[in-house]
C-alpha positions as CSV (number, residue, x, y, z in Angstrom):
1,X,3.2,-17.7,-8.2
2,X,4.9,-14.4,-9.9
3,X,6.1,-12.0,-7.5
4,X,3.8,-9.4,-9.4
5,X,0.8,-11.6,-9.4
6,X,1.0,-12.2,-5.5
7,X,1.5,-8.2,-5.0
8,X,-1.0,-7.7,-7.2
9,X,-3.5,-9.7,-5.5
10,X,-2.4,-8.1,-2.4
11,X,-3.3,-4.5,-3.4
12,X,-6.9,-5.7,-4.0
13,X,-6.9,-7.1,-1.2
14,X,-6.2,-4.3,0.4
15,X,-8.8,-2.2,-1.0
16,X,-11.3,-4.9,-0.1
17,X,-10.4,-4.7,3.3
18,X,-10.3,-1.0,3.2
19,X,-13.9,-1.4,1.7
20,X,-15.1,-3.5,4.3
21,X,-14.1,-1.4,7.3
22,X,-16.1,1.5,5.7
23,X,-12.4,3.2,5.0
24,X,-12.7,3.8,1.4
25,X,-13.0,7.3,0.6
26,X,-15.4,8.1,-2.3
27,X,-14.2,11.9,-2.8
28,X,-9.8,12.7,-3.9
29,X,-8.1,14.8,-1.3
30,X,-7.4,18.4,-3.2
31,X,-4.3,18.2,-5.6
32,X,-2.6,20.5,-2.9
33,X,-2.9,17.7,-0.1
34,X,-1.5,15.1,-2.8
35,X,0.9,17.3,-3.5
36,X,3.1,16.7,-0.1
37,X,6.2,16.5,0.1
38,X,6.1,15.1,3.8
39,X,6.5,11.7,4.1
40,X,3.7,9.8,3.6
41,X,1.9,13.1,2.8
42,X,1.2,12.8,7.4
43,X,1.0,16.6,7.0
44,X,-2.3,16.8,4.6
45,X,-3.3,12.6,4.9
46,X,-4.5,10.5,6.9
47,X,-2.7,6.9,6.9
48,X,-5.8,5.3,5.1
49,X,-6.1,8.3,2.2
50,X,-2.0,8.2,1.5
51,X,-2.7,4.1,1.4
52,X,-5.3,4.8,-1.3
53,X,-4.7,7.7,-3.0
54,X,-0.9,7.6,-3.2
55,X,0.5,4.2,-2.4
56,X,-2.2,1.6,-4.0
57,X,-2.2,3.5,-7.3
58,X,2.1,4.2,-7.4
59,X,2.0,0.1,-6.7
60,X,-0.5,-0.2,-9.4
61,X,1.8,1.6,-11.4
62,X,4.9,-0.4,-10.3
63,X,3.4,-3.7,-11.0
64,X,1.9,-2.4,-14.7
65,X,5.4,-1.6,-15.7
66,X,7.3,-4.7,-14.3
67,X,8.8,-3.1,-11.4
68,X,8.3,-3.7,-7.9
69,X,9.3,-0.3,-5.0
70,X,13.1,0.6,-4.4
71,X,14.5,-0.4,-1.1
72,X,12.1,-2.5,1.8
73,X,8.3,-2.1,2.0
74,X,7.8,-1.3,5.4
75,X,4.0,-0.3,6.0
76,X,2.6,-2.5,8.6
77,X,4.1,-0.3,11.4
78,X,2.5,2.4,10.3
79,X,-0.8,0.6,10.2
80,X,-0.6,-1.1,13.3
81,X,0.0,2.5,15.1
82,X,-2.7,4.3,12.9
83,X,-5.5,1.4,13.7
84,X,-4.0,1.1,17.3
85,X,-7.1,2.9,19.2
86,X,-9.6,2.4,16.4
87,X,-12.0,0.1,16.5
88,X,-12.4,-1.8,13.9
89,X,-11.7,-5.7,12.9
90,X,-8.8,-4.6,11.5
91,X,-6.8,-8.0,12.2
92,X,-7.0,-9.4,8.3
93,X,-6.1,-5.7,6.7
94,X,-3.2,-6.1,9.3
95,X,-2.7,-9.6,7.8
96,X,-2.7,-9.0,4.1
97,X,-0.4,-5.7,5.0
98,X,2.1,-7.8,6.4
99,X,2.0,-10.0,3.8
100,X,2.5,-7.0,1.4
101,X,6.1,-6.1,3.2
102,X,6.8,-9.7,3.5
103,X,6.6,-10.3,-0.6
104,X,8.0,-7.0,-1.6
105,X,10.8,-7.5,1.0
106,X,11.9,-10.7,-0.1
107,X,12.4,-10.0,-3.7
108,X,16.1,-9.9,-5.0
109,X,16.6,-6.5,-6.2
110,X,18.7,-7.0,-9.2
111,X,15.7,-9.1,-10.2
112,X,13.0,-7.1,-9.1
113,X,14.0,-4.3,-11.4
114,X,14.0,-5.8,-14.6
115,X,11.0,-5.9,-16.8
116,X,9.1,-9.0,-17.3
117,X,9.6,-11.1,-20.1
């Protein structure tokens, strides 16, 4: 399977998820909140509303154009820690987050970067 097909899949199934747990957000944060320049907007976001509204579109974007992020995905952490107290089933978003870093992480950059053919 293409590396852009598998991180493709991913990100829906990450909305899924998202969906399932009653996470999704029907209304966009204000174009201030977006607007960060935190990281990971933690000063106007929440984890879940930077993982929709910022990171699931900009990896839309990525995979769209050929391209996969610069440097190691690294989000599960930061999942793990937001959903640490919550509770929700939140073992398979866990799951396909993990599996995000995992494909993005074991890309070769010099091939990563180039556009599909």
């Amino acid at each position: 399977m293409s590396i852009y097909i598998e991180v493709a899949a991913l990100l829906i199934d990450i909305e899924a998820e998202l969906r399932r747990l009653q996470q999704w957000q029907s209304e966009t944060p204000s174009a201030e909140a977006l607007a960060s320049t935190e990281p990971f907007c933690v000063d106007t976001l929440t984890f879940v509303q930077w993982l929709q509204f910022i990171f699931l579109p900009r990896m839309h974007a990525l995979m769209a154009s050929g391209q996969l992020p610069p440097g190691r995905c690294q989000i599960k952490p930061l999942a793990e820690e937001y959903f640490g107290g919550a509770h929700l089933d939140t073992d398979e978003l866990l799951r396909v987050i993990g599996a995000l870093d995992d494909a993005v992480n074991s890309v070769d950059c010099s091939v990563a970067f180039t556009r599909r053919q």
